[in-house]
VOBA-1610 file (N, C-alpha, C; in pm, whole numbers, padded with zeros to 5 digits, always signed):
BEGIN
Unk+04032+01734-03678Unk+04167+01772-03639Unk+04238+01845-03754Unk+04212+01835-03865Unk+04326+01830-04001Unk+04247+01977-04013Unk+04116+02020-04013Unk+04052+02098-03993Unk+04034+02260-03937Unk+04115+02187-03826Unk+04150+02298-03696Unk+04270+02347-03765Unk+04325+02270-03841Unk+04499+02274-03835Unk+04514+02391-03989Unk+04413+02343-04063Unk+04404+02454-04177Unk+04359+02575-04166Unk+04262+02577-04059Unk+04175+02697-04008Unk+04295+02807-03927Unk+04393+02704-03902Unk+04489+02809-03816Unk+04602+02835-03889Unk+04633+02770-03991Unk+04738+02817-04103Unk+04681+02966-04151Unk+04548+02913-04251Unk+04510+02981-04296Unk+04495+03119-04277Unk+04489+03177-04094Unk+04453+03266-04052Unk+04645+03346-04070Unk+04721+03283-04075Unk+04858+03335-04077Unk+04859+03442-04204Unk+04908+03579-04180Unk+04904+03666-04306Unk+05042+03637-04382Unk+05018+03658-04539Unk+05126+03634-04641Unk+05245+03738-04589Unk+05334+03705-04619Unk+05453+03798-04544Unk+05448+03958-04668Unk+05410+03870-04811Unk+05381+03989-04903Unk+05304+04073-04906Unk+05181+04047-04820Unk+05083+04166-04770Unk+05111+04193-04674Unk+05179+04164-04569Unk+05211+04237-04444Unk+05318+04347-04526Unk+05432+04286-04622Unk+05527+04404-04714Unk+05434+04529-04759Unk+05310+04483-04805Unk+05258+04557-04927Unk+05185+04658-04813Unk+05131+04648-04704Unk+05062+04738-04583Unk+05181+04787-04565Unk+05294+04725-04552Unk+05350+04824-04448Unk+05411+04933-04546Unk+05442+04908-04660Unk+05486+05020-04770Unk+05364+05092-04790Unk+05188+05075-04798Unk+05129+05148-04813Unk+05130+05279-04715Unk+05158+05202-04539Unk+05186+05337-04483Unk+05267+05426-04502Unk+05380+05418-04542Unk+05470+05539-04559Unk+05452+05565-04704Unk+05363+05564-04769Unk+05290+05616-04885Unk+05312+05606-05001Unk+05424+05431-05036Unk+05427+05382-05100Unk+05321+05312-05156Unk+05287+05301-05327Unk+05233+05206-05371Unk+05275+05119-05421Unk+05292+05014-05402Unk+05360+04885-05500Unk+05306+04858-05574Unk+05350+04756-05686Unk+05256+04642-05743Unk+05202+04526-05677Unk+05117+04483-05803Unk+05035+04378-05712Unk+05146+04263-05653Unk+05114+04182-05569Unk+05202+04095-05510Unk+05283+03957-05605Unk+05227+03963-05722Unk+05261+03865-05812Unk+05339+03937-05928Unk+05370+04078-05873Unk+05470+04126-06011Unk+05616+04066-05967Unk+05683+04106-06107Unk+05812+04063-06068Unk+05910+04175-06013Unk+05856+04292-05945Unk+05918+04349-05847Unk+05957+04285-05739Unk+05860+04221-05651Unk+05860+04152-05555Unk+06000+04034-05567Unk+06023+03999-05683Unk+06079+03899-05702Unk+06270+04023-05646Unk+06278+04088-05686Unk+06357+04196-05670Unk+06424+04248-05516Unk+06303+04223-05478Unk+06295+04315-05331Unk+06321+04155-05250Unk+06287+04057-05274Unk+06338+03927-05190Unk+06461+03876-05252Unk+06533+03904-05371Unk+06696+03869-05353Unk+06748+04014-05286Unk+06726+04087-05297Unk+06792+04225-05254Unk+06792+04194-05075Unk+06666+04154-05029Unk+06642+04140-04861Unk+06781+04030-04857Unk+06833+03957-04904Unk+06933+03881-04834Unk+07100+03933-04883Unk+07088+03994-04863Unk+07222+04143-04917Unk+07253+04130-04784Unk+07419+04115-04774Unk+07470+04171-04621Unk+07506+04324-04624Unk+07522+04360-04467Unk+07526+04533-04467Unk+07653+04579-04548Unk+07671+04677-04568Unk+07754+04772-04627Unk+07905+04777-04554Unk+07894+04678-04476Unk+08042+04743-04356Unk+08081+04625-04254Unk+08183+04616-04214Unk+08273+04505-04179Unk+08366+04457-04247Unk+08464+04364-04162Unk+08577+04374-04211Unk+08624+04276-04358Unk+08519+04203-04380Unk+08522+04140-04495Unk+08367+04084-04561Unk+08380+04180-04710Unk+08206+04158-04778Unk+08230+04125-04853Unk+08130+04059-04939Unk+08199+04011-05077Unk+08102+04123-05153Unk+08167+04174-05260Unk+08091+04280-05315Unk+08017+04265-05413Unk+07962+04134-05435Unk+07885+04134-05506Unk+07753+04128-05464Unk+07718+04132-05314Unk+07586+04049-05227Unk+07586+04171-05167Unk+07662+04322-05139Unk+07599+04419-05069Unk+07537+04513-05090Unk+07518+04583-04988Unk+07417+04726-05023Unk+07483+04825-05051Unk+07469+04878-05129Unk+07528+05023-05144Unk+07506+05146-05037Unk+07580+05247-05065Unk+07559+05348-04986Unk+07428+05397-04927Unk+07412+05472-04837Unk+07300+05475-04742Unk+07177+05360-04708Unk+07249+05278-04689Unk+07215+05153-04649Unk+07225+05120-04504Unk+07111+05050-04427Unk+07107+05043-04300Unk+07035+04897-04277Unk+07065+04910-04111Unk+07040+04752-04092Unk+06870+04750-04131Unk+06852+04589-04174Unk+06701+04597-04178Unk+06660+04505-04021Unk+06459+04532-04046Unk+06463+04430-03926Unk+06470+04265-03923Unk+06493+04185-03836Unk+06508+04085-03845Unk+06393+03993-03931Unk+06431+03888-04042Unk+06306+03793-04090Unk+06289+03695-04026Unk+06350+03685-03889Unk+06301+03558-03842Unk+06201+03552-03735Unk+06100+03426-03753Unk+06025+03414-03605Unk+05871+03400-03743Unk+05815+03498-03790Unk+05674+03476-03866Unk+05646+03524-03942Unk+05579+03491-04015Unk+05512+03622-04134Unk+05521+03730-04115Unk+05457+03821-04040Unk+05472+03936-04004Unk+05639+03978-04001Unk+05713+03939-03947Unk+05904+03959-03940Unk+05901+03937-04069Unk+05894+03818-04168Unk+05907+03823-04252Unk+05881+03962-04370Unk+05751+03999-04352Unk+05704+04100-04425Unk+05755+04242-04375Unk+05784+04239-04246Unk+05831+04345-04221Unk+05969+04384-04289Unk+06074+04246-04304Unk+06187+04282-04399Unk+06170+04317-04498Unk+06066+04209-04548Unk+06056+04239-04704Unk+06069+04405-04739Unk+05923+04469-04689Unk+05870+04583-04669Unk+05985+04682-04662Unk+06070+04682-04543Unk+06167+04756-04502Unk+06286+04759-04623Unk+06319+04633-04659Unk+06367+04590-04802Unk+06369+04703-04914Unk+06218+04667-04929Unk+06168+04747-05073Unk+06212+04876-05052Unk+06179+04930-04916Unk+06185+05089-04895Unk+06394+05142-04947Unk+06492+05042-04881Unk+06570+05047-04871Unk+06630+05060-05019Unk+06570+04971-05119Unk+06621+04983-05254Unk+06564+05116-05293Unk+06477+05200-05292Unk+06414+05284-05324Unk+06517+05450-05345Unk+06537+05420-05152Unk+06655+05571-05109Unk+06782+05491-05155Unk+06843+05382-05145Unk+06996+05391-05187Unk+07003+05370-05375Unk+06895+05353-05435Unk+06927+05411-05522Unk+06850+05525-05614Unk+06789+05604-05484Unk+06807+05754-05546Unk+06937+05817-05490Unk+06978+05781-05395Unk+07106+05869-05350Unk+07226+05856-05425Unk+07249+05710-05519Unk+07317+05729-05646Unk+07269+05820-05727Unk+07154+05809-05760Unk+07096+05904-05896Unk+07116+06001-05888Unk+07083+06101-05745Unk+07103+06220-05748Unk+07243+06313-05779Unk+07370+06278-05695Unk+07380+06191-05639Unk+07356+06292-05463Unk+07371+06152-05364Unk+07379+06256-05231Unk+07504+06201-05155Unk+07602+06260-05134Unk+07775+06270-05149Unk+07792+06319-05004Unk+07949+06305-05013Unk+08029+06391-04872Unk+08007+06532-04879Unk+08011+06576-05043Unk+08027+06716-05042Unk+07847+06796-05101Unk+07772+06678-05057Unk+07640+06763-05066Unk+07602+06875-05017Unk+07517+06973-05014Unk+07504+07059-04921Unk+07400+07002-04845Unk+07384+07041-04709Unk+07317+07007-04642Unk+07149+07014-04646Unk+07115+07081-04692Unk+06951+07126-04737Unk+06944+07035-04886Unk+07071+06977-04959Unk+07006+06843-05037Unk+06980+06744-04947Unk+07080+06704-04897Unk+07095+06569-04781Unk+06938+06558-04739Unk+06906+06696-04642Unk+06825+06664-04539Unk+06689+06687-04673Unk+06696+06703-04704Unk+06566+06688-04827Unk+06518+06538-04889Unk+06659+06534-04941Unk+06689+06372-04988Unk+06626+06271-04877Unk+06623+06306-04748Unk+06612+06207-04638Unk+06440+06202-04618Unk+06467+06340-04591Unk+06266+06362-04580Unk+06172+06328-04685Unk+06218+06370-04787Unk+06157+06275-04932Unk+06174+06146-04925Unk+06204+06063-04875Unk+06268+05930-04948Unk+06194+05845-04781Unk+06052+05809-04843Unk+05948+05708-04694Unk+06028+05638-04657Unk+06025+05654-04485Unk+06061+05592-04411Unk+06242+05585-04413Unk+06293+05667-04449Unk+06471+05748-04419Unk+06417+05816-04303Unk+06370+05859-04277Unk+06387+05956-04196Unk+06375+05877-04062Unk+06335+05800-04079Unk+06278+05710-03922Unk+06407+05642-03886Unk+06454+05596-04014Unk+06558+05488-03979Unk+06698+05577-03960Unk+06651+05692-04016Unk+06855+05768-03930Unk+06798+05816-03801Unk+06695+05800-03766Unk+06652+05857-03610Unk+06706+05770-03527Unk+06726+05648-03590Unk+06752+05510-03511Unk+06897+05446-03530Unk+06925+05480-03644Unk+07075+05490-03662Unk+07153+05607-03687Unk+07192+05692-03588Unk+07283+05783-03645Unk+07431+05846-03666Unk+07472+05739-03577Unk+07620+05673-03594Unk+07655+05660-03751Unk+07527+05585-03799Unk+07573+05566-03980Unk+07513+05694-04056Unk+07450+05776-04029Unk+07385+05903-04113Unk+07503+05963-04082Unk+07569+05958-03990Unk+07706+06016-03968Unk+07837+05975-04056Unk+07800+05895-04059Unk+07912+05809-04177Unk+07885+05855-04317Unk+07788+05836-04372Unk+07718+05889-04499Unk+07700+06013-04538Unk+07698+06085-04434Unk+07685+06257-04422Unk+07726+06354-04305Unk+07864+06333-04292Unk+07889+06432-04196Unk+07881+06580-04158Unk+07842+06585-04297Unk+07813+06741-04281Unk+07735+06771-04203Unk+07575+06704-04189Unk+07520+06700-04098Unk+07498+06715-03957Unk+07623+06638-03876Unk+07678+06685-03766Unk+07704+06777-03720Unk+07744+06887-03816Unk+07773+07023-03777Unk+07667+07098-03702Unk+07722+07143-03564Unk+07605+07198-03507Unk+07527+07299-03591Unk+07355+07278-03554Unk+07284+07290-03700Unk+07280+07297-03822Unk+07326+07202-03851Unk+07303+07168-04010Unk+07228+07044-03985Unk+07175+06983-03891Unk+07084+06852-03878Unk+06919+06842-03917Unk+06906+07001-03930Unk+06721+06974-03947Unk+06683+06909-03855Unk+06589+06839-03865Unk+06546+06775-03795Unk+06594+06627-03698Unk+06735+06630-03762Unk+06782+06528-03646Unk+06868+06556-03532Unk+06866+06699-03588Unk+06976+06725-03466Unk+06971+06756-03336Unk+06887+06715-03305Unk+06827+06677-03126Unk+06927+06474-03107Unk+06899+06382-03239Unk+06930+06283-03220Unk+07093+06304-03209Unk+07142+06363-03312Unk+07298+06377-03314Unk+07316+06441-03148Unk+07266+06533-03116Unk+07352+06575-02957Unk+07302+06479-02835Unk+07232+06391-02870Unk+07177+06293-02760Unk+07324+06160-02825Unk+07308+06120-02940Unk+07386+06038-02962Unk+07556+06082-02942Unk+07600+06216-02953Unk+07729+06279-02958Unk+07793+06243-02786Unk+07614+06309-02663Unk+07669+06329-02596Unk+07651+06217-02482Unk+07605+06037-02517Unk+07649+05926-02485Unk+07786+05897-02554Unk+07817+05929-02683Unk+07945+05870-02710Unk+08116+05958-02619Unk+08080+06092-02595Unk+08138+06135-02543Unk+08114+06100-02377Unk+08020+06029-02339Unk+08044+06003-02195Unk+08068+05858-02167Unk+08111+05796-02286Unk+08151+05650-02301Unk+08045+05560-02315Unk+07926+05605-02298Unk+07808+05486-02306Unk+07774+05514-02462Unk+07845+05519-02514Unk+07783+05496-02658Unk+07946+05430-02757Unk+07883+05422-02891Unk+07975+05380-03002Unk+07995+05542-03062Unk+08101+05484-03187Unk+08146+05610-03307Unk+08146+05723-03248Unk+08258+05719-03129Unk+08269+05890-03088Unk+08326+05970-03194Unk+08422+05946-03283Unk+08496+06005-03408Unk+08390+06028-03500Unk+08277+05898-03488Unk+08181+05955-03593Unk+08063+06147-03587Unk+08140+06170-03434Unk+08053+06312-03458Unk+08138+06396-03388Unk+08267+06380-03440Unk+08372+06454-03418Unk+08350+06634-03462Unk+08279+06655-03561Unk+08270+06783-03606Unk+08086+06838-03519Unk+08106+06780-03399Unk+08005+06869-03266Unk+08063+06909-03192Unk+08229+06870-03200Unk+08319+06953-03144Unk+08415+07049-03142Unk+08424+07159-03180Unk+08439+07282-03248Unk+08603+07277-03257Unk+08627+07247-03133Unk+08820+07257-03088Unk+08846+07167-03151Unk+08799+07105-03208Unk+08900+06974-03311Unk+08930+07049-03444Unk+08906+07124-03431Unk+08948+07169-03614Unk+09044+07253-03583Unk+09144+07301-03480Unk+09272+07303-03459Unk+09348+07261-03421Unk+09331+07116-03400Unk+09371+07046-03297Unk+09460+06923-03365Unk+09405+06872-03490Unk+09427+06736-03578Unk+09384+06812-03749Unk+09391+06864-03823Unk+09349+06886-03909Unk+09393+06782-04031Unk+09455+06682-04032Unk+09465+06575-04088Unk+09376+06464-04053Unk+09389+06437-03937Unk+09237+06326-03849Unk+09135+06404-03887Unk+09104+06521-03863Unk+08961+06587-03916Unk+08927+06567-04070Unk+09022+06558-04125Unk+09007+06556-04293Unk+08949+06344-04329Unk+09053+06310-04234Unk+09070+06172-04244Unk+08896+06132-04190Unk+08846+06163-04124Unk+08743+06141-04059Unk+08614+06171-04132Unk+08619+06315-04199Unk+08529+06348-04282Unk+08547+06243-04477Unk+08633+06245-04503Unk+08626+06172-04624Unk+08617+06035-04642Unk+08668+05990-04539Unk+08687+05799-04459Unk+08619+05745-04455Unk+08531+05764-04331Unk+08443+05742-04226Unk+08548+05609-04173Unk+08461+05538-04088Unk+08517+05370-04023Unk+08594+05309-04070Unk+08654+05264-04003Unk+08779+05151-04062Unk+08700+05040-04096Unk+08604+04961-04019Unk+08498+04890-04048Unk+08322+04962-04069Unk+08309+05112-04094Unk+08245+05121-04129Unk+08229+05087-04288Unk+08080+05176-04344Unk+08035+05171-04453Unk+08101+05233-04566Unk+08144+05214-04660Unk+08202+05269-04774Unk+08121+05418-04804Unk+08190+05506-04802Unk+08096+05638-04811Unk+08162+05759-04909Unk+08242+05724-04969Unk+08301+05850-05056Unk+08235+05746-05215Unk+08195+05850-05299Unk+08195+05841-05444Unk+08262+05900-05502Unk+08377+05936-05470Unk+08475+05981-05549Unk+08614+05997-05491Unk+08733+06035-05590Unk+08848+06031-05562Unk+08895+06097-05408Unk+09003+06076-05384Unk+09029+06197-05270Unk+09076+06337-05370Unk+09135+06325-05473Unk+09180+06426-05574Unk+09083+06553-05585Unk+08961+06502-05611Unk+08805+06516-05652Unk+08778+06592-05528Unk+08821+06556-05465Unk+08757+06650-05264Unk+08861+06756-05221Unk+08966+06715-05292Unk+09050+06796-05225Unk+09009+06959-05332Unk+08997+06933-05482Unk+08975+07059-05546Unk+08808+07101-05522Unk+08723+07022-05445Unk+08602+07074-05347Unk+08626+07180-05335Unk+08688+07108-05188Unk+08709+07196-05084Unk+08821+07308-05145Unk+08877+07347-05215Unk+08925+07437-05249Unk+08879+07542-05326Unk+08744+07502-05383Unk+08642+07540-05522Unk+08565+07651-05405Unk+08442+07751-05458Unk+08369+07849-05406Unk+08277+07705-05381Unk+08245+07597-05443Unk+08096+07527-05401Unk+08094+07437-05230Unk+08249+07449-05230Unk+08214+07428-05080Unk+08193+07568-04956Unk+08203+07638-05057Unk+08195+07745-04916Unk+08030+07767-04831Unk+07971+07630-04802Unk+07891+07669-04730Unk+07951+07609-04622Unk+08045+07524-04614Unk+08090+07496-04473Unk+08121+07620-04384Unk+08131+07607-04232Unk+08170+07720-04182Unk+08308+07759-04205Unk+08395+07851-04208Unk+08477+07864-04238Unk+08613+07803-04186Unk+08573+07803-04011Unk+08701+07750-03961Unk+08716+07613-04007Unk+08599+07529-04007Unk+08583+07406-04042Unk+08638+07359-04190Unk+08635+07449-04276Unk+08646+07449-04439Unk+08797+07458-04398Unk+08890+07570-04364Unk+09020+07620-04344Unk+09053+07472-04309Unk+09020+07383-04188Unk+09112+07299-04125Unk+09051+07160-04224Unk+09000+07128-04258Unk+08976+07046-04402Unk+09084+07047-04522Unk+09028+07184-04568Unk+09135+07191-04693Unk+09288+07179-04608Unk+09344+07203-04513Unk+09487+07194-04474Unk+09527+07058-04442Unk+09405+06966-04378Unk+09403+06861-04380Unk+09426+06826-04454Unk+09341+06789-04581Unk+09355+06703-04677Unk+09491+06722-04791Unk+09543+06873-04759Unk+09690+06850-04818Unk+09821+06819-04771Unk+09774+06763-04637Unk+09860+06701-04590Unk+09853+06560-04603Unk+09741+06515-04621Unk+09720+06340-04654Unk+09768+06332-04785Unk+09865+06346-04839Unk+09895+06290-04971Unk+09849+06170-05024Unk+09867+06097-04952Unk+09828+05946-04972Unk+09679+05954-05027Unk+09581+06026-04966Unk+09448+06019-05047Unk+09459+06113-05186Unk+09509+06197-05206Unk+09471+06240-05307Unk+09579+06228-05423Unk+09653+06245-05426Unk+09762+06221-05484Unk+09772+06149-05590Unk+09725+06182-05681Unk+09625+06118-05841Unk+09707+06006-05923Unk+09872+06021-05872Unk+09934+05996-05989Unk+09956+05818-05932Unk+09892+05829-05759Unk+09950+05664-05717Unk+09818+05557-05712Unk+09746+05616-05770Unk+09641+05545-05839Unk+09623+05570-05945Unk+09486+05431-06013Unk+09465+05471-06133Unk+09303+05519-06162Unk+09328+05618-06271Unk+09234+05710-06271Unk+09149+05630-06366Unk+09042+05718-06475Unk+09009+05643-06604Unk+09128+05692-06730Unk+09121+05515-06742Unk+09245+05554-06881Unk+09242+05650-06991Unk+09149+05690-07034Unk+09139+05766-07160Unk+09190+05927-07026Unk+09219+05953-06902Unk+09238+06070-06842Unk+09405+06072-06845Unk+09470+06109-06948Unk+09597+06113-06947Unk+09596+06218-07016Unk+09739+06317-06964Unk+09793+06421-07007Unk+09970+06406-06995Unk+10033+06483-07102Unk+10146+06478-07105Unk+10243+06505-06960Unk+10167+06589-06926Unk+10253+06645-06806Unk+10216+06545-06675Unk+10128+06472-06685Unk+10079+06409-06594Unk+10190+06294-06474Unk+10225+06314-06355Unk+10301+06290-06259Unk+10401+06410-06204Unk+10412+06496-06247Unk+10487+06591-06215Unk+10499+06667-06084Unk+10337+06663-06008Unk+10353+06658-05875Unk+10399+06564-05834Unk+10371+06480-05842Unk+10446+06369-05792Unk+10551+06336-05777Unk+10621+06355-05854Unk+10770+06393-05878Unk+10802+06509-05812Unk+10742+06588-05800Unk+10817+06734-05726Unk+10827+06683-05562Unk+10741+06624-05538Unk+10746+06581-05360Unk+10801+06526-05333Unk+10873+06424-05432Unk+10979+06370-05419Unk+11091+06424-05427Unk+11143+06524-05488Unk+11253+06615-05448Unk+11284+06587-05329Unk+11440+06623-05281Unk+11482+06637-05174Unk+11413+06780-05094Unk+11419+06860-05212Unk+11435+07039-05189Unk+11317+07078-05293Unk+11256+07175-05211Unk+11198+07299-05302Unk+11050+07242-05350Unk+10947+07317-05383Unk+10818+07300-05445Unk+10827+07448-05606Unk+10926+07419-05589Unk+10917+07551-05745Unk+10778+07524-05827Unk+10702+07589-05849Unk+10622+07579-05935Unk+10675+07564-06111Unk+10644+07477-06190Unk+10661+07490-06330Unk+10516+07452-06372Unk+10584+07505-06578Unk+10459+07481-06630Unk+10455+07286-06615Unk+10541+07207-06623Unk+10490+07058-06575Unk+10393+07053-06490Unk+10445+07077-06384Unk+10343+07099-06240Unk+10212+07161-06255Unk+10217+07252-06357Unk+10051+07370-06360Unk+09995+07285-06463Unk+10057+07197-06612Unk+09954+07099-06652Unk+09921+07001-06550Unk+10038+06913-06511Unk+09946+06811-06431Unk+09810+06881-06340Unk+09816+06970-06283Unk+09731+07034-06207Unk+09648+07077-06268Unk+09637+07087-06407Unk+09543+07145-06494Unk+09424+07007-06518Unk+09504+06921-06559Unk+09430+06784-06612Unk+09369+06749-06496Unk+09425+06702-06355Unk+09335+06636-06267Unk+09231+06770-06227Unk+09234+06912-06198Unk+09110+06958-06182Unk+09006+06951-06287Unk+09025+06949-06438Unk+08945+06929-06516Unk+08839+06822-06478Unk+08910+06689-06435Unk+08871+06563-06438Unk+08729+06610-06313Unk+08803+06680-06186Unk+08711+06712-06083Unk+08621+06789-06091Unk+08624+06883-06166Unk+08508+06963-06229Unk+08442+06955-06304Unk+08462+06827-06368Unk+08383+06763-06448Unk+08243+06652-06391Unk+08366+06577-06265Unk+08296+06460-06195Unk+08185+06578-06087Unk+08241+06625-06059Unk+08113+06689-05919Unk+08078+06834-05978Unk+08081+06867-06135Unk+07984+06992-06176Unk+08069+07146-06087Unk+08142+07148-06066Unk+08223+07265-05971Unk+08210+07363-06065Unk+08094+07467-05994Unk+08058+07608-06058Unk+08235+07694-06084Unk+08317+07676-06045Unk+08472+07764-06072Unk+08520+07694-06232Unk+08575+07767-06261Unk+08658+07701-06427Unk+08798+07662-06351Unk+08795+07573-06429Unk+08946+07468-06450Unk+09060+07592-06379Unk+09091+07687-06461Unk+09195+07771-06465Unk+09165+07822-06326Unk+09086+07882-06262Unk+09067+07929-06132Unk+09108+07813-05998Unk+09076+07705-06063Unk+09057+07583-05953Unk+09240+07578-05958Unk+09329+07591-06077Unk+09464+07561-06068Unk+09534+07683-05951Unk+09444+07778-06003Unk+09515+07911-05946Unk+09517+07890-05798Unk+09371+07877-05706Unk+09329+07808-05620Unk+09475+07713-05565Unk+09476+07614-05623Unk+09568+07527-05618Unk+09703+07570-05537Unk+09756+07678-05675Unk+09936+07731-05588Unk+09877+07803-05554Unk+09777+07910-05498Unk+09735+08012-05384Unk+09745+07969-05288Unk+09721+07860-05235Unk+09678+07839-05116Unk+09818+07739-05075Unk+09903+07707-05179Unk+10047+07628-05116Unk+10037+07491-05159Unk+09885+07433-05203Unk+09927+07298-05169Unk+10018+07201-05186Unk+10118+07209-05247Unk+10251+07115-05258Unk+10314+07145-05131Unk+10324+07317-05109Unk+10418+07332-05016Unk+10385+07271-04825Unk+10264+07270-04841Unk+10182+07222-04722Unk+10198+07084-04716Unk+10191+06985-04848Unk+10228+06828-04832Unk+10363+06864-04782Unk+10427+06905-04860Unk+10607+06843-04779Unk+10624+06902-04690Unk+10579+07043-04633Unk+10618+07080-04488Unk+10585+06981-04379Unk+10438+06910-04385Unk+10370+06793-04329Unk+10454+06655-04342Unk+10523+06661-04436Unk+10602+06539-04473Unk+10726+06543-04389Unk+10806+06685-04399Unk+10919+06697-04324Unk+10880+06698-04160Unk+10783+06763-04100Unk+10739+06733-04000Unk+10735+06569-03929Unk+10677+06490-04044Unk+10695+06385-04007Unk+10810+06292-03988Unk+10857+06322-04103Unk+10979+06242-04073Unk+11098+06268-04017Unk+11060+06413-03964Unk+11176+06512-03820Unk+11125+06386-03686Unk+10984+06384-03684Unk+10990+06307-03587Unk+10965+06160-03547Unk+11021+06094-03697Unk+11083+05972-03685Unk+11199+05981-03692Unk+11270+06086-03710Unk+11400+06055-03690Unk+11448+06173-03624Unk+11469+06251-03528Unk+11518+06384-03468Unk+11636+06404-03541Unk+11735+06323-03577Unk+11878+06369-03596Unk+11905+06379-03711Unk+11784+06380-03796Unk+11768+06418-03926Unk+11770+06579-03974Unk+11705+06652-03848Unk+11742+06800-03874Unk+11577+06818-03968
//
């Protein structure tokens, strides 16, 4: 009896070689099963996801992070997390290293994905969250190869049988005259309970999208972005957060102060340092092929103070009509 009973344990596979096969297929090699990698890849497997309404941040996954499969039921489930595990530490932290961002171009993204075993399978299967992580993507063709999944997934969420209709808001062309603040809000955001997906300031995105390195977006799409996002003050608006301390300049709050005026966006030299220091900071953080001085010019070319408070007075005309 005791016999039978070992003979049938025995035949059960280690959950670490079912890990170690299933990473050999997607053309991973590991170490042997007794390194202390392994030891790595099983505290990492009990990490909760990236998103919901309360994580503790010391136990989650970082960006481009997706659900794994379940470890319960046998060895095999078991190893299959593990496995799926390992793969998962692999792409979320090359997509720090590289890094792969909101404002990637799309031929990094979709590179980043196809390089990196077994990404590519798992945004086939989730793309509600490749949407979250990379909206650029969405843009009709800019998907490579997923973008058969994005218009199958776009066009259940638009017929109500699906989730994250906002998440593929930019497959719909008429929205970028329609909300250009929600469009901005949507692209830099993502979910209220989604995944954390910006690595950087809103400050940092807003002199992006104002820089030549975003101009591979399409244009109408770029136009209603950048107008967007200078109307969200609240995200970018450098001076109501805190930056890194050693990033201080004399002139520094002076936009800030100007929007607060009752009247007027006069340009001064206050206003053109502060504007000087935070693009430095942004062309520093995301490498922006334009110089500092162009990115300021950029800056009052295009209005942006005057575009926050026109957006501001707009708003608060219509909380209050008899305000004038």
């Amino acid at each position: 009896m005791l016999d039978a009973v070992l003979r049938k344990v025995r035949k059960r596979p280690s959950p670490l070689i079912v890990a170690r096969d299933v990473l050999r297929k997607y053309g991973v090699t590991p170490p042997v099963v007794t390194d202390e990698y392994w030891l790595d890849v099983t505290a990492a497997s009990h990490r909760v996801p990236a998103y919901g309404p309360v994580v503790p941040s010391e136990s989650v996954w970082s960006r481009w992070s997706f659900p794994l499969p379940s470890p319960e039921g046998n060895p095999e489930s078991r190893g299959q997390h593990l496995a799926w595990t390992a793969l998962q530490l692999a792409w979320t932290d090359r997509a720090e290293e590289l890094p792969i961002d909101l404002c990637s171009s799309p031929e990094t993204v979709l590179r980043f994905i196809v390089e990196s075993p077994g990404l590519l399978e798992t945004c086939e299967t989730f793309p509600e969250l490749v949407a979250e992580y990379a909206p650029q993507l969405t843009i009709p063709g800019f998907g490579g190869p997923l973008e058969g999944v994005f218009d199958a997934a776009y066009a259940e969420a638009k017929n109500g049988k699906g989730h994250y209709a906002d998440s593929f808001t930019l497959r719909d062309p008429s929205w970028f005259g329609r909300d250009s603040r929600g469009l901005a809000y949507e692209y830099f955001s993502g979910g209220m309970f989604g995944p954390h997906v910006r690595l950087h300031d809103g400050a940092d995105y807003l002199f992006w999208l104002l820089s030549s390195d975003s101009g591979w977006l399409p244009e109408a799409l770029r136009s209603a972005l950048q107008l967007g996002m200078c109307q969200m003050t609240s995200m970018w608006l450098w001076d109501r957060y805190p930056i890194d301390p050693e990033a201080t300049w004399s002139s520094r709050g002076a936009v800030s102060e100007c929007l607060l005026q009752p009247r007027g966006t006069r340009w001064t030299p206050s206003i053109e340092g502060d504007v000087h220091g935070r693009a430095a900071i942004a062309a520093e953080r995301l490498h922006l092929r334009d110089s500092v001085d162009q990115l300021v010019g950029v800056f009052r070319g295009y209005g942006v103070l005057a575009q926050a408070r026109q957006y501001e007075q707009k708003v608060r005309r219509r909380r209050n009509p008899s305000a004038g």
